[in-house]
ZAMARGU-4260 file (C-alpha; in steps of 0.2 Angstrom, whole numbers, plus 5000, padded with zeros to 4 digits):
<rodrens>
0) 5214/5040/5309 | 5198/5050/5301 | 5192/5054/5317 | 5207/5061/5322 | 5211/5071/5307
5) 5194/5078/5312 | 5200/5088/5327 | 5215/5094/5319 | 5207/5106/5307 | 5217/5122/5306
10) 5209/5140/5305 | 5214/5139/5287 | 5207/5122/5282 | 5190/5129/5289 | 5190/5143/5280
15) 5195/5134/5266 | 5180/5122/5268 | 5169/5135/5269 | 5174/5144/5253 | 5174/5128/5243
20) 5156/5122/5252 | 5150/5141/5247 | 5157/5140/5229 | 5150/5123/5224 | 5134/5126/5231
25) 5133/5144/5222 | 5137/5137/5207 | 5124/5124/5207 | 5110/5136/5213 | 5116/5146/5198
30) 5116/5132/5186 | 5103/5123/5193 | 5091/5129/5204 | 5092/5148/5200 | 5086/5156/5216
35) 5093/5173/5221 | 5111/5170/5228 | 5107/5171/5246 | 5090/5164/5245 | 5101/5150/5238
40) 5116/5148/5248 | 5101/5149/5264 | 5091/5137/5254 | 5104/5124/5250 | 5114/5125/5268
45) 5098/5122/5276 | 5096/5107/5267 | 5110/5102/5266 | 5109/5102/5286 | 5092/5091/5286
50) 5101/5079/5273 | 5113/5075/5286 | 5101/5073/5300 | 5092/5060/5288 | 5107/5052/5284
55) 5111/5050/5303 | 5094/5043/5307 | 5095/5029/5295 | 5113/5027/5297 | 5118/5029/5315
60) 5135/5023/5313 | 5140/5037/5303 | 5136/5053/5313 | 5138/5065/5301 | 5128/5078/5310
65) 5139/5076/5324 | 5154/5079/5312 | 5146/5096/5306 | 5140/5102/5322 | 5157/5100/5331
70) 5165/5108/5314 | 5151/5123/5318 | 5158/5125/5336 | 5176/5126/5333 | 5172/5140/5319
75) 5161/5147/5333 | 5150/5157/5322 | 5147/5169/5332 | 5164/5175/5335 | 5167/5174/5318
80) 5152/5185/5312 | 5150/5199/5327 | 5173/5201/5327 | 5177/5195/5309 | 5164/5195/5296
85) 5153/5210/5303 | 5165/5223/5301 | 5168/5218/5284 | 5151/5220/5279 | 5147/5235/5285
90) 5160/5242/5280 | 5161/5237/5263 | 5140/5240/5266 | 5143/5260/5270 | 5152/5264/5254
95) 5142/5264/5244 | 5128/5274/5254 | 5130/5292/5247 | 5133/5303/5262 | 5124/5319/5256
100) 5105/5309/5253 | 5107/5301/5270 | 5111/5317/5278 | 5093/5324/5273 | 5088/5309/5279
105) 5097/5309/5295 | 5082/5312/5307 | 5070/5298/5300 | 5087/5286/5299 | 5090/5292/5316
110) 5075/5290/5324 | 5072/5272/5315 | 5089/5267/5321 | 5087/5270/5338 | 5069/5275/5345
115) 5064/5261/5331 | 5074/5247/5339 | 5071/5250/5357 | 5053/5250/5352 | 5054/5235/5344
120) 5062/5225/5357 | 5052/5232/5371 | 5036/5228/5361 | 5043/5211/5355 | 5048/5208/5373
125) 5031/5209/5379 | 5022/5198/5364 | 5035/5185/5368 | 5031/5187/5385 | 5014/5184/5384
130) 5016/5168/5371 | 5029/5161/5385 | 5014/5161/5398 | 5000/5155/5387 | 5013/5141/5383
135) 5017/5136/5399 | 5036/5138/5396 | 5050/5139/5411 | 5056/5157/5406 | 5059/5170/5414
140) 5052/5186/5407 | 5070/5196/5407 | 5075/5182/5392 | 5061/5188/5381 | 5065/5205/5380
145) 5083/5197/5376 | 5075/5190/5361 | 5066/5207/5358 | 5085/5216/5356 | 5093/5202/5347
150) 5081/5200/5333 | 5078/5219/5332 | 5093/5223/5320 | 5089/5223/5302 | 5100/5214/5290
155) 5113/5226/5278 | 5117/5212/5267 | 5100/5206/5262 | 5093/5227/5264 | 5107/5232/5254
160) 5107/5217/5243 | 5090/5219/5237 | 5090/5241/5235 | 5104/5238/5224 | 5091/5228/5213
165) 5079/5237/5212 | 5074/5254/5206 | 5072/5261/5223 | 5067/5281/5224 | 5084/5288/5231
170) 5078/5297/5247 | 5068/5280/5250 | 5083/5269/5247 | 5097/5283/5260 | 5085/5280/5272
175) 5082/5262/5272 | 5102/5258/5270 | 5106/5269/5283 | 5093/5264/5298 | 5100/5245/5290
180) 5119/5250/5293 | 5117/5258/5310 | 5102/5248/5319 | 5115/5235/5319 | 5126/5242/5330
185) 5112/5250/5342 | 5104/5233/5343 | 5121/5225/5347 | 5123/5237/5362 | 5105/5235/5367
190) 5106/5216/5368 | 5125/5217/5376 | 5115/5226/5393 | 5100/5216/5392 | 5111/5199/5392
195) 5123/5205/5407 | 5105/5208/5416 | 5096/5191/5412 | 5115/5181/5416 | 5118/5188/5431
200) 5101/5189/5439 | 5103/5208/5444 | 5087/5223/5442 | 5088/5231/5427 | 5091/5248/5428
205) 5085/5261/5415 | 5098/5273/5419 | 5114/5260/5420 | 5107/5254/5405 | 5106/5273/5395
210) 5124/5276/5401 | 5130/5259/5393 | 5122/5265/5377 | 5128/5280/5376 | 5147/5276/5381
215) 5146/5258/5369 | 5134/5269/5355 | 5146/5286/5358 | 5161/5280/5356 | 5162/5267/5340
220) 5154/5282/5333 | 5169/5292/5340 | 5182/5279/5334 | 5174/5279/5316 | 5177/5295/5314
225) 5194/5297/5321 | 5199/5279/5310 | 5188/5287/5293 | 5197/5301/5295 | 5216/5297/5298
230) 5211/5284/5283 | 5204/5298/5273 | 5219/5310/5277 | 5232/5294/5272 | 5222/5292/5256
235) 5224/5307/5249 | 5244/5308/5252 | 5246/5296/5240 | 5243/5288/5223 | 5248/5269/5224
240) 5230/5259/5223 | 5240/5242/5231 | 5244/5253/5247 | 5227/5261/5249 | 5217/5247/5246
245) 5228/5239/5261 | 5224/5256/5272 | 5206/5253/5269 | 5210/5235/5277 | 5217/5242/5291
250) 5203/5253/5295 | 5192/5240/5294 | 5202/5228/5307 | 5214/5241/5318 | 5195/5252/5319
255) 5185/5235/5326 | 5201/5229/5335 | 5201/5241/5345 | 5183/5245/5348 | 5183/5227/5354
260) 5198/5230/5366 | 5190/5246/5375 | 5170/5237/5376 | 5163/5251/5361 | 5152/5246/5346
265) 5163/5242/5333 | 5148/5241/5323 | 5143/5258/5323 | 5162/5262/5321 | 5164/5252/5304
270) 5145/5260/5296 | 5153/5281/5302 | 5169/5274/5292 | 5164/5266/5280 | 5152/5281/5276
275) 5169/5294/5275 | 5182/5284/5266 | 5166/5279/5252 | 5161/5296/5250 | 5175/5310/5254
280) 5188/5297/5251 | 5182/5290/5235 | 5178/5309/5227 | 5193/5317/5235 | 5208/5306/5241
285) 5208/5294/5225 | 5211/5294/5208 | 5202/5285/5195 | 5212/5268/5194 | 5213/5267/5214
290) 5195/5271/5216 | 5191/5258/5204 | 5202/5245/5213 | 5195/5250/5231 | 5177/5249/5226
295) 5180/5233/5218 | 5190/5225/5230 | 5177/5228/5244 | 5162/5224/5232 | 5172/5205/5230
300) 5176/5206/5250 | 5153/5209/5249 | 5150/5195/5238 | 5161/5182/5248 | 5158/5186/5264
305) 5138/5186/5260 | 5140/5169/5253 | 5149/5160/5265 | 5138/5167/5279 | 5119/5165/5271
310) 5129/5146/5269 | 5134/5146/5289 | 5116/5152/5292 | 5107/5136/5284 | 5121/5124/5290
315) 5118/5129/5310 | 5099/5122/5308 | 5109/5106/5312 | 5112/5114/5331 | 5093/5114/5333
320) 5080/5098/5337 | 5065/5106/5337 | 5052/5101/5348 | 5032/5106/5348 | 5036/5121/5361
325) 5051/5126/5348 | 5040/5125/5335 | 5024/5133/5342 | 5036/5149/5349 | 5044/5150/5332
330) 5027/5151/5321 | 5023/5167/5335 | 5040/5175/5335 | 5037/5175/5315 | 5020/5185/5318
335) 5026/5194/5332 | 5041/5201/5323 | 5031/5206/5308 | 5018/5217/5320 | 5031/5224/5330
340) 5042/5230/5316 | 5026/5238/5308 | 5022/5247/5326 | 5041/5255/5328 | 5041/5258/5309
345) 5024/5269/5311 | 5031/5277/5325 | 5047/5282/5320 | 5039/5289/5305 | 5025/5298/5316
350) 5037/5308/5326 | 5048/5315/5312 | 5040/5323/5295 | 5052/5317/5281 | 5049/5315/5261
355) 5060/5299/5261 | 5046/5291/5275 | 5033/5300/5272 | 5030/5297/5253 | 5017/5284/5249
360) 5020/5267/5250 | 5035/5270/5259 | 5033/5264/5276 | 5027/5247/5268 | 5044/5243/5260
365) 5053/5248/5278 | 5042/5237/5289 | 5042/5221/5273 | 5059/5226/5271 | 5065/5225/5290
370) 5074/5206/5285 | 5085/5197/5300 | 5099/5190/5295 | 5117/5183/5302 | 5116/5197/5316
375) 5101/5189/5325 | 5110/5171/5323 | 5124/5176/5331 | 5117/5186/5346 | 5104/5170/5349
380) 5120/5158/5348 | 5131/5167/5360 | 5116/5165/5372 | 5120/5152/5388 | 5117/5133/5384
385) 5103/5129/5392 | 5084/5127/5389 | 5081/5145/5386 | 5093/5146/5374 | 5084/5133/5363
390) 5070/5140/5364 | 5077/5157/5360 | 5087/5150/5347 | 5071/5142/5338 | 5062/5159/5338
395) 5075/5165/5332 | 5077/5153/5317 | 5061/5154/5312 | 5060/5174/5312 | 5076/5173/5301
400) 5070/5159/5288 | 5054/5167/5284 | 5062/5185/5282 | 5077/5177/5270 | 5065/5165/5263
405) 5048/5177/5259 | 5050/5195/5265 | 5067/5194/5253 | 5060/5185/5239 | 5046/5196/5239
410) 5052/5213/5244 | 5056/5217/5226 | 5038/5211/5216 | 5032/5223/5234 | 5043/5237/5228
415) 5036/5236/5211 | 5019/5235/5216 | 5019/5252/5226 | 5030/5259/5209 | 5015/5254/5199
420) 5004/5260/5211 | 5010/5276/5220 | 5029/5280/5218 | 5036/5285/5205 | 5052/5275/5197
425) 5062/5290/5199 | 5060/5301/5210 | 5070/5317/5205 | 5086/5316/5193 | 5099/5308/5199
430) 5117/5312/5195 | 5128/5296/5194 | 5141/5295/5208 | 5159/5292/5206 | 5160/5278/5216
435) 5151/5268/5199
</rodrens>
């Protein structure tokens, strides 16, 4: 009878268990434990996952691990972050970037965004490469670079998550949350050609590949702006906060919905719409009670969704048995990701002249603060079952717990440090924005 109560989990009971599992957990990191909230929903799920391998291994009988992992794949994670939760976020991550700061920004974000990740990846491609050889391991190189583009993507939530800590000069902190909110969506698109190569065994081709960026990249931007502005136009007809706070929602789900129908980056879409209804739409379209019931209601939407996906993130460890080749391609994927994230860093900030980037101490806080996240996860879970895939996915695990376990827990002492030392705490006088 249990066991077949098991497999009859609705949508809702699993959702439900995942707020619950999220909630008690938070509450005893916050009572208990007093880690940052995601360190310690990360943290806890993690464990939480070992605690139940250790319980199978002395208590075969039980097979909780078996319980948890088919509970995993029934969610499919990966569905649920890149089509549910992903929108959300960036969305909710975008409005509370303020439009005018990242547009003197918009080169360096730019060129971090796009010539940063390609970099990355290739650069990241060939180090994986070359570990794969001196390993011995049965890859083939095309799968490498797959990792490159997958774990290439900074992390809004934690990025964001951490500026909204810290004094952060403002130029500085436009910049970083912007390349953050749109490097997502390039690395997405980047990944979604390299896959389609490495699957079906085809030559890559440089100039297929550019034209599948530019219509994937080209058109969420397209259909943000078209969405942000409808959304924008809608807002400002009106003054009934219940009503707009739905339009919101139905950016956020019509906008990717339909991005996902016609193969465009709904990624990209969310973060150009997210940037219009938080900025034009929350200064000119709204009045003070909606604005405050918008801003709070996605700042909630934030906080929950974070939680229950820094939880999902230590939960899937139970997907992975590590062996020695896992463990050894992990410790160089942590290396390898730190050096090539420091080279595209230095490069993007080479080509273009910017007081946001070029201020000391400044490239240090956007290599440190490059952290992987739930993207990286997902992309390595919706690789092929197979050898490869394991292999992939332990890199990629280990890339992700050391960023969410060190780089975030020390990217503000880091930011600190260069504040003592070279920047100032604020940078020029800033005027508060409506949106607080």
């Amino acid at each position: 009878m249990h066991e077949t109560a098991s497999h009859t989990l609705s949508d809702f009971d699993m959702a439900s268990l995942l707020v619950v599992a999220a909630a008690l957990l938070g509450w005893a990191n916050h009572h208990f434990i007093r880690l940052p909230h995601v360190i310690g929903l990360t943290v806890m799920g993690a464990l939480a996952a070992l605690g139940l391998m250790v319980a199978d291994f002395f208590i075969p009988g039980i097979v909780l691990d078996d319980k948890v992992a088919n509970f995993l794949t029934r969610l499919n994670f990966t569905d649920t972050l890149l089509q549910g939760m992903l929108s959300f976020l960036l969305f909710a991550g975008a409005l509370h970037v303020d439009l005018e700061r990242l547009k003197a920004s918009w080169l360096p974000v730019l060129m971090l965004s796009t010539v940063g990740v390609i970099v990355s990846t290739v650069l990241t491609g060939l180090a994986m490469w070359g570990l794969g050889a001196l390993l011995a391991l049965p890859v083939q190189p095309i799968w490498y670079f797959v990792f490159g583009a997958l774990i290439a993507p900074t992390d809004p939530v934690s990025v964001l998550g951490v500026l909204k800590e810290e004094a952060v000069p403002a130029s500085l902190q436009s910049a970083v949350a912007g390349e953050s909110l749109f490097n997502d969506g390039v690395g997405i698109v980047v990944f979604t050609i390299l896959l389609g190569a490495a699957v079906t065994g085809a030559d890559f081709s440089f100039s297929e590949g550019a034209r599948l960026f530019a219509v994937e990249a080209g058109g969420g931007v397209i259909v943000g702006l078209v969405f942000g502005w409808i959304g924008y136009r809608a807002l400002a007809s009106m003054d009934d906060y219940a009503l707009e706070v739905l339009i919101t929602l139905a950016i956020v789900m019509g906008g990717y919905s339909l991005c996902s129908a016609f193969h465009l980056s709904g990624p990209l879409a969310m973060a150009v719409a997210g940037l219009l209804i938080g900025n034009h739409g929350v200064s000119f379209a709204m009045s003070d009670t909606t604005r405050d019931y918008v801003i709070k209601f996605w700042e909630l939407v934030d906080e929950m969704l974070n939680s229950i996906l820094f939880l999902l993130i230590g939960l899937e460890l139970i997907a992975l048995v590590p062996g020695v080749p896992h463990l050894a391609l992990g410790i160089g994927a942590i290396a390898i990701t730190l050096a090539t994230r420091a080279v595209a860093v230095g490069v993007s900030t080479k080509l273009v002249r910017s007081a946001s980037l070029n201020m000391k101490g400044a490239g240090r806080v956007l290599w440190w603060g490059g952290l992987r996240g739930g993207i990286s996860i997902a992309l390595a879970l919706s690789l092929p079952a197979g050898p490869v895939r394991e292999l992939l996915l332990a890199a990629t695990f280990a890339a992700v717990l050391f960023s969410v376990l060190v780089q975030r827990a020390t990217l503000g002492r880091l930011i600190d440090h260069l504040k003592d030392k070279h920047v100032p705490a604020v940078e020029e006088p800033e005027e508060p924005r409506t949106v607080h």
